[in-house]
C-alpha positions as CSV (number, residue, x, y, z in Angstrom):
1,X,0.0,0.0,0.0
2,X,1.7,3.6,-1.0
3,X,2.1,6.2,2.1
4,X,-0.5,8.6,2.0
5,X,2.6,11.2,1.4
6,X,2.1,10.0,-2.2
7,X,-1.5,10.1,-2.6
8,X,-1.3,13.7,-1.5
9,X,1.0,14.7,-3.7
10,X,-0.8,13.5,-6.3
11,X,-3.3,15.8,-5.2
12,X,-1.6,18.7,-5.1
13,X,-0.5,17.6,-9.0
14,X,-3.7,17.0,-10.5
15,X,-4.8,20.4,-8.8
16,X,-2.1,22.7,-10.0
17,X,-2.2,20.8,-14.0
18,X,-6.1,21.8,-13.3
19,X,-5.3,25.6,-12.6
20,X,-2.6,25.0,-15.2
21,X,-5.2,24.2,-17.8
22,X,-8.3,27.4,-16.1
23,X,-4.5,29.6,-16.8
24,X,-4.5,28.5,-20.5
25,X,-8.1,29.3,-21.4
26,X,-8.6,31.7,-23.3
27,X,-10.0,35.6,-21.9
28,X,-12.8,36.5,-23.2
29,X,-13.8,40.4,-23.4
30,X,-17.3,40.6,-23.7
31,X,-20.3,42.9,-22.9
32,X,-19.7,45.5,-20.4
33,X,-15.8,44.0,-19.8
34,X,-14.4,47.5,-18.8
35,X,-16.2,50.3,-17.0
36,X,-15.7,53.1,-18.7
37,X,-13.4,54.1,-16.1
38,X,-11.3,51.1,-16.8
39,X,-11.4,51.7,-20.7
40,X,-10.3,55.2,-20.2
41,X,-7.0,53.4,-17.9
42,X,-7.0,50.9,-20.7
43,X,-6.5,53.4,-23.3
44,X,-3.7,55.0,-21.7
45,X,-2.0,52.3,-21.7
46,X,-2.6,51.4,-25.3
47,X,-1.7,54.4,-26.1
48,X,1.9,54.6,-24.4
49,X,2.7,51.6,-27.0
50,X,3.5,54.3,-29.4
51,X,4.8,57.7,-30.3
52,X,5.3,57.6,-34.0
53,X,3.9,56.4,-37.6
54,X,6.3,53.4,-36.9
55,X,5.6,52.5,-33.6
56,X,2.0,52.8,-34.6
57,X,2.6,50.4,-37.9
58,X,4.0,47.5,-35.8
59,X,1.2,48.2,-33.1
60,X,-1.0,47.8,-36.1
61,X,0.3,44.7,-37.1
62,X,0.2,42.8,-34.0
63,X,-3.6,43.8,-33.2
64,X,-4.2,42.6,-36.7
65,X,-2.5,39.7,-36.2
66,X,-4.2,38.8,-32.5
67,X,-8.0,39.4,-34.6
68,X,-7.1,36.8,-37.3
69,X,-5.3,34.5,-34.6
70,X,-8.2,34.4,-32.4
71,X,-10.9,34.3,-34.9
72,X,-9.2,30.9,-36.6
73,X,-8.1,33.0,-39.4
74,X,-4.8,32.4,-39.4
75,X,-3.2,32.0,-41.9
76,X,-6.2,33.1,-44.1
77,X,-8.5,30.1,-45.6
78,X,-8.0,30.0,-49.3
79,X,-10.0,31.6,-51.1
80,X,-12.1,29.1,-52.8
81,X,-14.8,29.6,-56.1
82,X,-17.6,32.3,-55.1
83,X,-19.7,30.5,-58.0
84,X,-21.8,33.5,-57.4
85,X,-25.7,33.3,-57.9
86,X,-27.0,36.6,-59.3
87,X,-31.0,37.0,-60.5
88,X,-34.3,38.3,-59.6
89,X,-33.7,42.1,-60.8
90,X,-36.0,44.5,-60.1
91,X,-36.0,48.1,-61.5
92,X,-37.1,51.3,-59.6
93,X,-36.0,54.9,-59.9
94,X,-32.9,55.1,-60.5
95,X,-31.7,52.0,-59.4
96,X,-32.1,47.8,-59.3
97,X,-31.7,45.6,-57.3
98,X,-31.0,41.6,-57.4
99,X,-31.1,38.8,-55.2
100,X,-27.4,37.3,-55.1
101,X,-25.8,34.7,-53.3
102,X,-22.3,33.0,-53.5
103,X,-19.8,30.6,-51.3
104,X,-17.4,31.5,-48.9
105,X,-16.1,28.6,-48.4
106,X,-17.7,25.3,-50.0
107,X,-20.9,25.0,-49.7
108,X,-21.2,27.8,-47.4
109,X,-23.5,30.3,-48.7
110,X,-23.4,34.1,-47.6
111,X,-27.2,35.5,-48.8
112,X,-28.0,39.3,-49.7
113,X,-29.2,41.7,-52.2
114,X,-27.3,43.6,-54.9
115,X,-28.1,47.2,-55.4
116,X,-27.1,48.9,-58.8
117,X,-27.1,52.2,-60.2
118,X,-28.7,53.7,-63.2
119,X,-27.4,56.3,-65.3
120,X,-23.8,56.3,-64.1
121,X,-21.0,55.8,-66.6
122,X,-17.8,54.1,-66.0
123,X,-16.4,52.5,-63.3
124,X,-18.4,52.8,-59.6
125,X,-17.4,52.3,-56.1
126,X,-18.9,49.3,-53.9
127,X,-20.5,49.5,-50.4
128,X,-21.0,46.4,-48.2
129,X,-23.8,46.9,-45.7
130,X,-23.8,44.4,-43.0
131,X,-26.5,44.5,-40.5
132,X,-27.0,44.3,-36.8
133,X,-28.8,42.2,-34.2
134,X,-32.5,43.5,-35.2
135,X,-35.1,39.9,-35.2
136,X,-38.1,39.6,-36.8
137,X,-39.3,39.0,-40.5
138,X,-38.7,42.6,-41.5
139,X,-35.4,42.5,-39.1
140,X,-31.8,42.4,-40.6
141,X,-31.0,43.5,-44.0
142,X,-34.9,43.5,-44.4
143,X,-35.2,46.5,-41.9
144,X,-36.6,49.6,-44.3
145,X,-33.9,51.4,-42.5
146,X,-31.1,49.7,-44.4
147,X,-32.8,49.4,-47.3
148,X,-33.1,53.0,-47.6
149,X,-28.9,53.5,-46.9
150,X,-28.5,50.7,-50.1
151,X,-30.9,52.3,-52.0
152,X,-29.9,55.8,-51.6
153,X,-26.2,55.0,-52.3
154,X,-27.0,53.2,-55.4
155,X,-29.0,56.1,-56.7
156,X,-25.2,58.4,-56.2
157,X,-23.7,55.9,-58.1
158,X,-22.6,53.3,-55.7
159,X,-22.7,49.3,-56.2
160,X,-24.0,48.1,-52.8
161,X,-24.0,45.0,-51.4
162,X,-26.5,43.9,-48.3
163,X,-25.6,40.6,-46.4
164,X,-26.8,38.5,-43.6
165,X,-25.2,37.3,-40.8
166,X,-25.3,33.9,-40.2
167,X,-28.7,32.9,-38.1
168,X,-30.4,36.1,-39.8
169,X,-32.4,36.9,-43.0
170,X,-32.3,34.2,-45.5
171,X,-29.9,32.2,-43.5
172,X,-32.3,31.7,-40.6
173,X,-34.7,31.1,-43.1
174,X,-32.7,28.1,-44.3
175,X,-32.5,26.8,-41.1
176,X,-29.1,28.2,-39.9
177,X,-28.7,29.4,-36.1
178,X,-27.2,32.5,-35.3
179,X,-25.5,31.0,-31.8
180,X,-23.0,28.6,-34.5
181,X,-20.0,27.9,-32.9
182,X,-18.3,29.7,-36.0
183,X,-20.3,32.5,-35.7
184,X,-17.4,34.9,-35.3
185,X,-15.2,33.2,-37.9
186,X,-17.4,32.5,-40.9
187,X,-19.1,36.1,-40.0
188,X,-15.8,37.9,-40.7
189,X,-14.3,35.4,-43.5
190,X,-18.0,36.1,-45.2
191,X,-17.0,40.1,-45.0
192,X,-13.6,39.3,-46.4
193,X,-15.2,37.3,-49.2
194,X,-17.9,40.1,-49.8
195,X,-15.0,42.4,-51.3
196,X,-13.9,39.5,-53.4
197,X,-17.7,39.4,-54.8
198,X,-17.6,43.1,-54.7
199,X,-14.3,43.4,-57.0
200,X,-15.6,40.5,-58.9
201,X,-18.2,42.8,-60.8
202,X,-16.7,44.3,-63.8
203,X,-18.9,47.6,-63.0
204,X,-17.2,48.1,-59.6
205,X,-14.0,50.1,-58.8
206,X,-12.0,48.0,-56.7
207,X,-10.1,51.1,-55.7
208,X,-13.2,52.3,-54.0
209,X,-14.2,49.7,-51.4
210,X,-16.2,51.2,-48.4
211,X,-18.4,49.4,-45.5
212,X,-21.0,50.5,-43.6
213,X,-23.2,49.0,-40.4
214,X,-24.6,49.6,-37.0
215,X,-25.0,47.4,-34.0
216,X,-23.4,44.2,-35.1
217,X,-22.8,44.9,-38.5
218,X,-20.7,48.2,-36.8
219,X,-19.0,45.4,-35.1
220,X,-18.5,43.5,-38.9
221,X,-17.5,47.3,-40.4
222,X,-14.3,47.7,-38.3
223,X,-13.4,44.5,-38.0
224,X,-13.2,43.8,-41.7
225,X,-12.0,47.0,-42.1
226,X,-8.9,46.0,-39.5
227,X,-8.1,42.9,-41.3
228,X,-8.6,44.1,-45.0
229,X,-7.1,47.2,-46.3
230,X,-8.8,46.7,-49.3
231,X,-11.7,48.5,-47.5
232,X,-11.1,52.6,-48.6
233,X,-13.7,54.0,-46.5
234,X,-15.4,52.9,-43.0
235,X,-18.5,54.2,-41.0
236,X,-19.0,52.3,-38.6
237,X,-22.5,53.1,-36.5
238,X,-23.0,53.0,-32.7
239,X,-20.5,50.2,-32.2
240,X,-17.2,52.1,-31.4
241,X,-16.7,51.9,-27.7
242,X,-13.6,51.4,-25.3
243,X,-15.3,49.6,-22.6
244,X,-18.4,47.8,-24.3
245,X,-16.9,44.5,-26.4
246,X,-19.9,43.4,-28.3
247,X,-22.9,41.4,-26.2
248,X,-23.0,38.5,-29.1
249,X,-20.1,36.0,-29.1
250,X,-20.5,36.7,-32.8
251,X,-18.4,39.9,-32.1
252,X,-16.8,38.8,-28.9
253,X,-16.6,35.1,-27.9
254,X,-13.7,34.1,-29.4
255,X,-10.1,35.3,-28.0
256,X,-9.3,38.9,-30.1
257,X,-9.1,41.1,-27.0
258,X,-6.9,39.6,-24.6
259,X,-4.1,37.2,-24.6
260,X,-0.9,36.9,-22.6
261,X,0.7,38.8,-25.3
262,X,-1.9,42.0,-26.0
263,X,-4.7,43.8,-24.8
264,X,-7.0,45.7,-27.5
265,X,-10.6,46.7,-27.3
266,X,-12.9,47.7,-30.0
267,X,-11.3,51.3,-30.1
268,X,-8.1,50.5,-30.7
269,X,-9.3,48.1,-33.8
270,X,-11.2,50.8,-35.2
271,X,-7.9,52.4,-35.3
272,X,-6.5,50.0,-37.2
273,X,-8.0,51.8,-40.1
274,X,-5.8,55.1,-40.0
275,X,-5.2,56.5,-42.4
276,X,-7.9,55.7,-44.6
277,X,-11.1,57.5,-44.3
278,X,-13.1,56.5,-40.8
279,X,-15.9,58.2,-39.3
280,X,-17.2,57.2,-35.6
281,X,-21.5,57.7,-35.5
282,X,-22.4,57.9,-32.0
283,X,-25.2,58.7,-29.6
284,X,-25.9,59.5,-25.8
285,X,-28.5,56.7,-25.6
286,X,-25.9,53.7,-25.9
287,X,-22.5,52.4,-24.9
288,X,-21.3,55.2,-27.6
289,X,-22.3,57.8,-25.1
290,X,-18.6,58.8,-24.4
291,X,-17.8,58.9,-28.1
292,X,-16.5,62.2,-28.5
293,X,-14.7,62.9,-25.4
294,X,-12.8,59.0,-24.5
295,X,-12.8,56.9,-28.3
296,X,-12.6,59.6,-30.7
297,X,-9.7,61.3,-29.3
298,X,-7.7,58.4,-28.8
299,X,-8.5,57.6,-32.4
300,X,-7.7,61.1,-33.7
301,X,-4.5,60.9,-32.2
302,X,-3.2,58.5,-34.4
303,X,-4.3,59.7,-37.7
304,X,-2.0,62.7,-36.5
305,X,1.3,60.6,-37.0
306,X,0.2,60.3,-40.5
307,X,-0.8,64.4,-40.9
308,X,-4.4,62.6,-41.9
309,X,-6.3,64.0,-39.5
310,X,-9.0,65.4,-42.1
311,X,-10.2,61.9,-42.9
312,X,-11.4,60.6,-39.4
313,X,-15.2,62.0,-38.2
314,X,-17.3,62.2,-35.4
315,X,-20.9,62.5,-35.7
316,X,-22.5,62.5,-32.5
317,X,-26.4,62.5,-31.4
318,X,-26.9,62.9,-27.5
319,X,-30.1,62.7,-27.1
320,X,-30.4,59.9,-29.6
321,X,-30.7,56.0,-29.1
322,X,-29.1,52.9,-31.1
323,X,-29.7,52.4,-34.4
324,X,-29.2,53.4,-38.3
325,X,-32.2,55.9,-38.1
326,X,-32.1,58.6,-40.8
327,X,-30.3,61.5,-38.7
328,X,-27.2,58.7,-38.8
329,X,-27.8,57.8,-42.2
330,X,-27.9,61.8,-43.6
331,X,-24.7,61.8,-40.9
332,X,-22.9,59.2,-43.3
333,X,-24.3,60.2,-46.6
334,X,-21.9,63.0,-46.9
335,X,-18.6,61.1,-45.8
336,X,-19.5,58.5,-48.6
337,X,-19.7,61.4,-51.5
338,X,-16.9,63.0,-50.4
339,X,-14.1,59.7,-49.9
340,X,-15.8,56.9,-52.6
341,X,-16.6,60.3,-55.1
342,X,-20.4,59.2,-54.9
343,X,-22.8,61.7,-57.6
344,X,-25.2,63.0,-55.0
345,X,-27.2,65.1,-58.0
346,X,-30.7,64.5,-57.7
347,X,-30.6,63.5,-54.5
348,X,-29.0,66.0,-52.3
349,X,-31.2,69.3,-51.2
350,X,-28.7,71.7,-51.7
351,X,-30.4,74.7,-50.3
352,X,-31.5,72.2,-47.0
353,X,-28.4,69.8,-47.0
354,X,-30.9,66.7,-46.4
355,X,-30.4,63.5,-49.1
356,X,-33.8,62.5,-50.4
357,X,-34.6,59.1,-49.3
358,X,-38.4,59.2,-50.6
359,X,-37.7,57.7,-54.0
360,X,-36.4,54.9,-52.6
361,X,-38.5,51.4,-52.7
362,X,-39.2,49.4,-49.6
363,X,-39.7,45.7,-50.8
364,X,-41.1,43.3,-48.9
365,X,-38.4,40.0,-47.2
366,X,-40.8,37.6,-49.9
367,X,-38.7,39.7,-52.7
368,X,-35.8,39.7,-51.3
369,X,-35.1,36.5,-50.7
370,X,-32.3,34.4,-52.3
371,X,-34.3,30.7,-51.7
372,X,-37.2,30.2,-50.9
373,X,-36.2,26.6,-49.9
374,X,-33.5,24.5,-49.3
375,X,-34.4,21.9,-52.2
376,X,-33.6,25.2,-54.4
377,X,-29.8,25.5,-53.1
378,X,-27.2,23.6,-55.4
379,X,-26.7,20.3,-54.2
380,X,-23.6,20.7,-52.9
381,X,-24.9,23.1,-49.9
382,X,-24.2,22.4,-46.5
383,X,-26.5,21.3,-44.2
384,X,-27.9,24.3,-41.5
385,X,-25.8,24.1,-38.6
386,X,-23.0,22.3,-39.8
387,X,-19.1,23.2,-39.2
388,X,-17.5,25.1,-42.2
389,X,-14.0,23.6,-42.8
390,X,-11.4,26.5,-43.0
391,X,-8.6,24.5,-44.5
């Protein structure tokens, strides 16, 4: 019979490989992580990391890096046949729009709707549009409110491109769940691949690449725009905060905050744009309430080591709550003309400064939609729910 001087210390080492293996799991940053005191403490810190446009750069890098780490991105997946689905077109003034489809991966399918202009000559800029967290049938990319941002850029000349997240829109509809495991992952490699749709257009300018989304899809702007600098212009809407990491683990349940190596937060990746075009839409009735005093400094700062301070906006709304409601969408409207060279004739009230939304068509989800069924879908289509292979 062993002494009982072994058995306990073969307690004590099944106890410490136990806190051993708690140590090793990954920190998540999610919600409310910080108070805002904290993210204001945080952001010092962050922003002691650097002085200079080089310090910045490798700064830069190594956020980037931690994102694409975290979200099982790196290295990137290869970039596999869209085999893009295109059809449907509907005309209205001044614009159409299509229901269009195509793979992110094999048999993966990223849904939306294709909004063109009419009456613009040569090449145009592209728009993605993800959405946010809004439920119900007319929820999503469906909401009237982001129909009228796609429709309204489309009629100054822009090719947009609305999407849905996984578990939303079309993708719900098909029997996907929004709380996939890969949520995060295939969310942000579906953005990635978006651009590649975009550019794959022959009407689109793949110089002029910008992204726009509140709530979640704010969440879907920066990242993307962090991870691809493909993107020329970002707005993301009521999403930028220093102390408020996303409440869905599509935005924050996966290690891209916090490791033994770095700590980030959301403001800090929204940084990661400098020094292309970025502005910050906030208001006072959501965790984008300290905007223009804590986030948008800190962000400011940098573009300064590049003399690019011009390009990066505030538009704040205090007594507003969240959401892309038209006050945030005539906010945006302007940044778009100015940095993707959007036409804004016959849309734009000069004399008021107000961009005509009342010409735009609402349709109904029904016409929207990409499949009505899954026994529509190619044959090759994954099942709902299944895991996407990366590799």
């Amino acid at each position: 019979m062993k002494p009982l001087s072994f058995f306990l210390s073969f307690a004590v080492l099944i106890a410490s490989l136990g806190k051993a293996a708690a140590n090793d799991k990954p920190t998540l940053c999610q919600g409310n992580y910080h108070s805002e005191a904290d993210a204001v403490a945080q952001l010092k810190r962050l922003a002691a990391t650097h002085s200079n446009q080089e310090e910045w750069k490798a700064r830069a890098a190594a956020v980037r890096e931690q994102i694409l780490v975290g979200a099982k991105l790196s290295p990137l997946p290869k970039r596999t046949p869209l085999n893009s689905i295109i059809k449907n077109k509907r005309q209205y003034n001044g614009y159409t729009v299509e229901t269009a489809a195509f793979e992110a991966r094999p048999g993966f399918f990223v849904y939306g709707n294709l909004y063109r202009p009419l009456g613009h000559k040569g090449k145009r800029p592209g728009v993605l549009c993800p959405h946010g967290h809004f439920r119900g049938e007319e929820g999503a990319r469906q909401r009237p409110s982001q129909q009228h941002r796609c429709a309204t850029l489309a009629r100054m000349g822009a090719v947009v491109f609305s999407y849905d997240m996984i578990g939303f829109g079309d993708s719900k509809h098909l029997g996907w769940d929004h709380n996939h495991s890969q949520a995060l992952t295939l969310q942000t490699w579906s953005s990635i691949r978006a651009v590649d749709f975009l550019e794959s257009i022959p009407q689109v300018d793949s110089k002029r690449i910008g992204v726009t989304g509140c709530s979640g899809g704010g969440t879907q702007a920066f990242l993307l725009t962090a991870v691809d600098d493909r993107v020329t212009v970002s707005v993301p809407v009521v999403m930028v905060s220093a102390n408020f990491f996303g409440g869905c683990d599509c935005e924050s349940g996966m290690p891209i905050h916090k490791t033994k190596k770095l700590e980030t937060n959301n403001a800090e990746i929204a940084a990661l744009a400098t020094p292309r075009p970025l502005k910050l839409i906030s208001v006072g009735g959501d965790w984008t309430k300290n905007t223009p005093k804590v986030e948008y400094p800190f962000i400011r700062s940098i573009y300064k080591y590049f003399g690019a301070e011009s390009k990066v906006e505030n538009s704040h709304f205090p007594k507003e709550d969240h959401g892309y409601q038209e006050s945030k969408r005539q906010a945006m409207y302007p940044f778009m003309v100015k940095h993707l060279g959007l036409n804004p004739d016959g849309v734009l009230n000069k004399k008021t400064g107000v961009f005509d939304e009342s010409k735009n068509t609402i349709e109904k989800p029904a016409t929207m939609r990409t499949f009505d069924t899954i026994a529509e879908m190619p044959d090759h289509a994954l099942k709902p729910g299944a895991i996407v292979s990366l590799r």
